[in-house]
Structure formats: C-alpha cells, structure tokens
C-alpha positions as CSV (number, residue, x, y, z in Angstrom):
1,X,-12.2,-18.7,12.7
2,X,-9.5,-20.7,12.7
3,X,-9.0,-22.7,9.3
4,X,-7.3,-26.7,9.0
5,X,-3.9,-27.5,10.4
6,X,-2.1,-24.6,9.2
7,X,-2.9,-22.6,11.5
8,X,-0.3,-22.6,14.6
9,X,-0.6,-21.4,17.7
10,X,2.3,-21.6,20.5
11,X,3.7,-20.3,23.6
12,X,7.0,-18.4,23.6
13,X,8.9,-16.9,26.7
14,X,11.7,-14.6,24.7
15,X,9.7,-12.0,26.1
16,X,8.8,-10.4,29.4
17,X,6.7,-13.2,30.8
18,X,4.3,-16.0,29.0
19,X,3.7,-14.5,25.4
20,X,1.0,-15.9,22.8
21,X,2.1,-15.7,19.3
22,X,-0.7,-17.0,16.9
23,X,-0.7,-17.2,13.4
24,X,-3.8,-17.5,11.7
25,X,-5.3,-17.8,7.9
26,X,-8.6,-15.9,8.3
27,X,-9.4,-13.1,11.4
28,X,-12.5,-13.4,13.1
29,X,-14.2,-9.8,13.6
30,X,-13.2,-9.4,16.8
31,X,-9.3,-10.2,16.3
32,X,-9.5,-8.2,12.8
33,X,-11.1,-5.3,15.2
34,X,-8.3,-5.9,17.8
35,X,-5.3,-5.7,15.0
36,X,-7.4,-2.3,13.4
37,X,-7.0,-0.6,17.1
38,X,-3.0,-1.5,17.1
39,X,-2.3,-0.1,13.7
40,X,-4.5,3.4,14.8
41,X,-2.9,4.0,17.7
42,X,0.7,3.4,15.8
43,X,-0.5,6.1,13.1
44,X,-1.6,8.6,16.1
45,X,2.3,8.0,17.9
46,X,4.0,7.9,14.7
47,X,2.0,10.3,12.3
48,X,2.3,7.5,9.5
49,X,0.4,3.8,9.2
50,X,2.5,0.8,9.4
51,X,0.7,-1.1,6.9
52,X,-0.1,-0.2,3.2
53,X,-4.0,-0.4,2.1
54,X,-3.5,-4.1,0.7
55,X,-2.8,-5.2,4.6
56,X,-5.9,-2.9,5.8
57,X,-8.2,-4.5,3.1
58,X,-7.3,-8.4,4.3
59,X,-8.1,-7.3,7.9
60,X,-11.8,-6.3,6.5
61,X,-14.7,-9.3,6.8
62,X,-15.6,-9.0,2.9
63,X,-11.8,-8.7,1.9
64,X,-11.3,-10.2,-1.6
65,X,-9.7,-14.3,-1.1
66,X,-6.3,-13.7,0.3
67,X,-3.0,-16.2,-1.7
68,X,-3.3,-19.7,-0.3
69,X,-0.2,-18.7,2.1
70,X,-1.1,-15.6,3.3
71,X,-1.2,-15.3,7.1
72,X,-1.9,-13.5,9.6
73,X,0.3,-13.6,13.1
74,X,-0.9,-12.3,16.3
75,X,1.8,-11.4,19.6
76,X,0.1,-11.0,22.9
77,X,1.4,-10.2,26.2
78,X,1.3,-12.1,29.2
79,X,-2.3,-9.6,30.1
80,X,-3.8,-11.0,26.9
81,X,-3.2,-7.5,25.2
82,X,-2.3,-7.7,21.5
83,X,1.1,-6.7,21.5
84,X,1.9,-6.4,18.0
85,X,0.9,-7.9,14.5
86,X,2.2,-9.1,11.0
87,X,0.8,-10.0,7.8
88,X,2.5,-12.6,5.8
89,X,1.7,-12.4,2.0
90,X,3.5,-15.0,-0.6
91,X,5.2,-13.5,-3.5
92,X,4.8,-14.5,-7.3
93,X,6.2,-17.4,-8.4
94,X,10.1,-16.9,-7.4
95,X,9.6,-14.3,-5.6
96,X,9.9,-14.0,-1.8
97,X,7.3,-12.9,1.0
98,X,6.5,-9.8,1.5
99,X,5.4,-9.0,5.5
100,X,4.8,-5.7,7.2
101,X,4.7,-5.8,11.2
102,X,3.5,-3.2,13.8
103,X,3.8,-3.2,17.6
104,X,1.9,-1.4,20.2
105,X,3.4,2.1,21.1
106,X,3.1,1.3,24.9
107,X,5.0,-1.7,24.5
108,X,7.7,-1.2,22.5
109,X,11.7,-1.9,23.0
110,X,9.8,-4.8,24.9
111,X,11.0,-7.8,22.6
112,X,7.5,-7.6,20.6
113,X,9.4,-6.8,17.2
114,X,11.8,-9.7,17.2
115,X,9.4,-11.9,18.4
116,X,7.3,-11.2,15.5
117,X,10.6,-11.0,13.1
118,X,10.9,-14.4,15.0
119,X,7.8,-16.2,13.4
120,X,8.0,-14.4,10.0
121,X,11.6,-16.3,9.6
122,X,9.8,-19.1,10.7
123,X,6.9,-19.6,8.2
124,X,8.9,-17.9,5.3
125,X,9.7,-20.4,2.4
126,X,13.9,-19.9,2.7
127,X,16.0,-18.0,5.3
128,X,16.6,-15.8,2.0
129,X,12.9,-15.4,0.9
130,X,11.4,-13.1,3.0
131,X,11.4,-8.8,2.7
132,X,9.4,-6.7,5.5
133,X,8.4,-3.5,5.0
134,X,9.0,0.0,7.5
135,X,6.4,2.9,6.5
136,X,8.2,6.0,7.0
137,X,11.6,4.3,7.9
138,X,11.1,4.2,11.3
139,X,14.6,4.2,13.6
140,X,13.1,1.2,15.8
141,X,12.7,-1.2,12.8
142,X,16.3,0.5,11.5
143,X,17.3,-1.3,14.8
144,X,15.5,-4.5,14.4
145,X,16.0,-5.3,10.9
146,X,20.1,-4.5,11.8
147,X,19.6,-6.7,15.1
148,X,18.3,-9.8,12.8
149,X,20.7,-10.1,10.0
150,X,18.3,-7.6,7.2
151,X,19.5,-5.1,5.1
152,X,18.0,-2.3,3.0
153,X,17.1,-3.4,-0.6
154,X,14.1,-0.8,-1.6
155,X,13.3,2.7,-0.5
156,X,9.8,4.2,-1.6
157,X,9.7,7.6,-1.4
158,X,6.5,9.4,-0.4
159,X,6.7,13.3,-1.9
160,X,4.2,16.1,-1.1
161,X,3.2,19.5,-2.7
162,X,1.4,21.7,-1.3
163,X,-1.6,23.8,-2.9
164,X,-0.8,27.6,-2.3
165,X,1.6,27.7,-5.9
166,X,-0.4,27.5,-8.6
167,X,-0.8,24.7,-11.0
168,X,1.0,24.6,-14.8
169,X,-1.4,24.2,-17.3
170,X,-1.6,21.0,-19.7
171,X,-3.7,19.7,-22.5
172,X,-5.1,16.4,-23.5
173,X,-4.2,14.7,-27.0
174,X,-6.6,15.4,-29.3
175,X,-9.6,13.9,-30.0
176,X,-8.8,12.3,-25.6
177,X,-11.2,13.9,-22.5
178,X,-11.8,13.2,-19.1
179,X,-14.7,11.9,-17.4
180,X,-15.1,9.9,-13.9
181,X,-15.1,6.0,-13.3
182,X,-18.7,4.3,-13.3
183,X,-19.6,1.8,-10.5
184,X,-20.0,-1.5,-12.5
185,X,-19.0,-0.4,-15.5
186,X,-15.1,0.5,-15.8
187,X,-13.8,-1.8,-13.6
188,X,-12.1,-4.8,-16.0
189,X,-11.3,-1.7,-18.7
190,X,-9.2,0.1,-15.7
191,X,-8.1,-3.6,-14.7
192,X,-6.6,-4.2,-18.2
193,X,-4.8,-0.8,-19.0
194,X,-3.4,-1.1,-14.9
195,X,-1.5,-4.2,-15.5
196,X,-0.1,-3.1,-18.9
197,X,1.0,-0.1,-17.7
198,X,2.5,-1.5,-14.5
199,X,3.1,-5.0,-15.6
200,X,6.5,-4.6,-14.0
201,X,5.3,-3.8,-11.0
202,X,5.5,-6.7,-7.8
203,X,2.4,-5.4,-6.2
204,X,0.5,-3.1,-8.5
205,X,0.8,-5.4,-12.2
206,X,-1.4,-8.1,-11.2
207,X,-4.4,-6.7,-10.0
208,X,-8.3,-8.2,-11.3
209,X,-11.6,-7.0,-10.6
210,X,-11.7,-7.7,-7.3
211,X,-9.2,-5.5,-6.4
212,X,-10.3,-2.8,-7.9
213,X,-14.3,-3.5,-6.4
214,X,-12.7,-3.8,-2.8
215,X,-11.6,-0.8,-2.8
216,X,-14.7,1.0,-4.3
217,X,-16.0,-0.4,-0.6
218,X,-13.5,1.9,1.4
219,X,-15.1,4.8,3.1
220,X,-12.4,7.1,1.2
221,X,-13.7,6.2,-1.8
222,X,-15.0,8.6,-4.6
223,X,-15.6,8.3,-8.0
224,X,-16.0,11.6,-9.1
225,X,-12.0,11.6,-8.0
226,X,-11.3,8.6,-10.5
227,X,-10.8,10.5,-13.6
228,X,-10.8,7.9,-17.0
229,X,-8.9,9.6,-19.9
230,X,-10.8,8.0,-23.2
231,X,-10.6,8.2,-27.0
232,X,-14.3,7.4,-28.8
233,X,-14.1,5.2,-31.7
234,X,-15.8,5.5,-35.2
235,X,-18.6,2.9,-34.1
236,X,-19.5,4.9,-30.6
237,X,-17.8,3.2,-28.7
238,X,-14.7,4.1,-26.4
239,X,-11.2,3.2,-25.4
240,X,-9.3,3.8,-22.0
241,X,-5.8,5.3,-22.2
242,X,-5.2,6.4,-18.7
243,X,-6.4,7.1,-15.5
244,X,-5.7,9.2,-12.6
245,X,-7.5,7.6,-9.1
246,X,-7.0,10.0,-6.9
247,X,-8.1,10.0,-2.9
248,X,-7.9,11.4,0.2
249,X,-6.8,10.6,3.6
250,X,-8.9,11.6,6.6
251,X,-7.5,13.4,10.1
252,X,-5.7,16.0,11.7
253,X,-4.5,17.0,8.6
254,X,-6.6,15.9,5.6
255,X,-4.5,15.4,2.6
256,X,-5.6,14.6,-0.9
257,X,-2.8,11.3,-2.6
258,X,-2.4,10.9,-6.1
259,X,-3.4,6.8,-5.6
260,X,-2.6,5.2,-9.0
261,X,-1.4,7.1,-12.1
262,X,-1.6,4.7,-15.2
263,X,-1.1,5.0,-18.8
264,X,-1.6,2.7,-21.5
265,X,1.8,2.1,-22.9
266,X,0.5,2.5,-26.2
267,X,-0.9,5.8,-25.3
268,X,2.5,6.8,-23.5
269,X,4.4,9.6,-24.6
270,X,2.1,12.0,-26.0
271,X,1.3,14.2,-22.5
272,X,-1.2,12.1,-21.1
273,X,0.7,11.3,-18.2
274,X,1.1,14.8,-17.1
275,X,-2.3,16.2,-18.4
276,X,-3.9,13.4,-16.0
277,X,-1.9,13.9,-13.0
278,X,-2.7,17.5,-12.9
279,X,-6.1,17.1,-13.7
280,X,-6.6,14.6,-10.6
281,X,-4.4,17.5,-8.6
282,X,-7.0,20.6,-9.6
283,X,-9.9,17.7,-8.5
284,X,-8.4,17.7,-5.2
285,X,-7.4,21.4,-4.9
286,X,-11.1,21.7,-5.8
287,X,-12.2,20.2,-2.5
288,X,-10.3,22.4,-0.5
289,X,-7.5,20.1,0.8
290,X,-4.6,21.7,1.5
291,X,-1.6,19.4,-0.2
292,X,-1.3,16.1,-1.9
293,X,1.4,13.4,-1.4
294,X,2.2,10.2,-3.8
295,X,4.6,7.4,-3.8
296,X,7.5,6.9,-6.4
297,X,10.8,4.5,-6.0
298,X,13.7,6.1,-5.1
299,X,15.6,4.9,-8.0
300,X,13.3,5.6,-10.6
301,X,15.0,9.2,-11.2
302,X,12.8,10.1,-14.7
303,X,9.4,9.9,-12.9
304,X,11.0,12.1,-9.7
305,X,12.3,14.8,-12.0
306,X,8.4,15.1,-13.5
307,X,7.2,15.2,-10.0
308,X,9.4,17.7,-9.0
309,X,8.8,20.1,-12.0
310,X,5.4,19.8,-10.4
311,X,6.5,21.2,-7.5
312,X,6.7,18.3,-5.3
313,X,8.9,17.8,-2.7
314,X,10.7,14.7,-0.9
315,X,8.7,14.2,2.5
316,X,9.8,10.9,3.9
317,X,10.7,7.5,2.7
318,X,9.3,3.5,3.2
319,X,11.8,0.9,3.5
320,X,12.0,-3.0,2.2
321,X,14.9,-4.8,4.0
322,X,15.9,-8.7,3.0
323,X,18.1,-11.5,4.6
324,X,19.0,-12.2,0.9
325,X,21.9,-11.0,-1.6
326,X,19.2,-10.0,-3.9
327,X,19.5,-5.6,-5.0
C-alpha cells in the first residue's frame, strides 16, 4: 500500500541498465515477502543477517506503528528482481537516522549498494545525520561506506561461549527467586525496569508495551526462557528487579542468545546481574543447544571483562559508520 505523497518512487540509471528504486512508508505482503527472501538468502551466503530484529519486525503485516519517518526503500533491477533493500528509521529528538541495507548475493559489486547509500543520503534530515549499520562487518560495506565519505563510529561486538565447560555457580539476594514471564501479565512491569536500566541506551531505553507484545508473536519466542527475578512484598504483592530474556536462533547450527539482560538500577550491585545471566545460560544448556552468543559495545570494557570470566569469547563484530564528526 502506498501511503500519501511521501512516498517516492523514481527511475535511476547509475546502474547496469533502467533501475527502480522505491521508497515506501508501509510494505504490502507481497513486497514485505519479497524483502524477507533477500535478507534469507544474505544470511545463507554470509552466515549472519543483515538486519537486527527491530528491521525484521517492521517487515511483518501486524508490526507495532513504525516513527512517522520511517521508510522503507526498495532497488530493483532492470528484470524487476529486488536487488537490494534499506530501512530508514528517525532517531530521537537530535539524533540522526539510523538505516541498515542489504543487497542480493547474486548481484553484488553491481552498483546496488551505492545506489541504495544513494537514497538514504537523499531522504536523511542533514548530510551529517544519518549512521548505517554492517552486521558482522562485512568487507563489501568496509568498501562502500569508505567509497561514500562514512567512517566507523560504533563497533558492537557479538561474543560466544560454548556449553562443554561447565558453569560457575551463583546465588540470588536473599529473600529474590526466579520464575518465567506471564503472557498478559508482565509486560508494562518488564517495560518499566527495561528503560531504567537501559535508559541510556539509543535503541533499547525507549521501549512500551508494544514492543515487548510484538515480539511475544515471533516464532522464537518462549516464555519459559524469559526468567523474571522478583522480591514479594509484605502485602503479597511483588516487585521486578531483573530479567534475563533469553532465545534461540534456528538453523544449521541452532544457537541459544542471551537477548536482553536488565537490572533495575536500584537492584544493581548485589549479584543479580550475574546470578540472572547464568541462570538464563543453564535454561538454554537445558535444551540441548550447543553455545550461546550476546551482544556488548566494544567500548564498554566492565561488562566484557564479566562476560569473559564467563567464558565468553570475542566472535565477530557489527559496525555503525556516520558522515558526521560525531565519536
């Protein structure tokens, strides 16, 4: 469905023949099924999606209402075939775009990626206001982001452990336990104690209830695998600390992901942290997967050194670059 005069749609020739490059506000099912293809078979050439879950939950026909500039652009060759795709998201209030991009394996080094680099510079709100993403730092968009004037301002760093070492043991605070999430129930408590503990986080610290119900609807979804860390109160009642949500990803290799780790920062300090995270680790060891991966910014050298204590590992790394002066 194409939605009021924002949408564009135009012809470009910067590429091997007559080229189609669309942007778009909503994706009907059959475009949203044509981008879902693309990013598949870029995770079976390149062993690693080019989008993060946010992107794959827009593409979906009962995604939560996207910002009133989001976007979606569409590149298509002179066949027709979708070439490659981007998703342009705003960013808070003084902060630039955010866009991750991904082009067909079979027609890559084609012109594809600057043509989509093209239009993101385009529609972004300042020549210095846009960052794109590259899961798993790939060389081509090393190239590409050199090529158009971007430069490297944020490395996220995925690190794995495998399951054959065993586990340290840890203890919750007193008078804390465990228990899983409840459909319909713990969704605005998880809500609230997520964007304390991550208020100064650009994607994860604004998150509402919608967020967290659209992603109860992914097929990965478990609750038993959302572990709640709680304190009762005098009157019966019960307060949230923490949470570990953990999940797993489906394929060759199944592989279990410590999602979201939060903590209260009230209840920080005391263990919880590390009594959580290895509590969500046994829960996947539990169902037999064979090693867990999560993410962690490079710079952020406390939270690595606890990771690798835990036995993880460095296993490869996601890149922002920006045509800004901004670190």
């Amino acid at each position: 469905m194409i939605i009021g005069t924002r949408v564009q749609c135009g012809l470009s020739t910067s590429v091997d023949g007559v080229v189609l490059r669309e942007w778009r506000d909503v994706l009907d099912s059959d475009r949203s099924a044509e981008v879902v293809g693309l990013i598949d078979a870029a995770v079976a050439e390149d062993r690693v999606s080019p989008v993060s879950d946010h992107v794959r939950l827009r593409l979906r026909p009962d995604a939560p209402a996207a910002p009133e500039s989001s976007r979606h652009l569409l590149v298509r060759d002179d066949d027709g075939r979708l070439a490659g795709y981007a998703h342009l998201e705003p960013g808070a209030e003084g902060s630039p775009a955010v866009a991750e991009l991904v082009v067909h394996p079979e027609l890559r080094r084609r012109g594809f990626g600057a043509e989509l680099v093209a239009g993101l510079v385009e529609l972004a709100p300042g020549p210095d206001a846009l960052r794109v993403w590259s899961h798993g730092g790939h060389p081509g968009a090393a190239r590409l982001a050199e090529r158009h004037g971007f430069r490297q301002v944020r490395a996220l760093w995925r690190m794995r452990r495998e399951f054959d070492e065993p586990l340290p043991e840890a203890s919750l605070p007193e008078g804390v336990r465990l228990r899983p999430f409840v459909v319909g129930r713990d969704e605005a408590a998880v809500v609230e104690v997520n964007n304390r503990a991550f208020s100064w986080h650009p994607e994860q610290g604004g998150w509402d209830v919608a967020d967290v119900r659209a992603r109860e609807a992914e097929s990965w979804f478990d609750p038993a695998g959302f572990l709640l860390a709680v304190r009762e109160d005098p009157d019966g009642g019960e307060r949230l600390l923490g949470y570990h949500w953990t999940k797993v990803h489906a394929g060759e290799e199944p592989i279990g992901e410590v999602y979201v780790l939060g903590v209260d920062p009230d209840a920080q300090g005391g263990g919880l942290g590390k009594a959580l995270t290895l509590a969500g680790l046994r829960h996947l060891r539990a169902a037999g997967l064979p090693a867990v991966m999560l993410y962690v910014e490079s710079d952020n050298e406390p939270a690595i050194a606890v990771y690798r204590r835990l036995g993880f590992r460095h296993w490869d790394t996601d890149v922002q670059y920006a045509r800004s002066s901004e670190q």
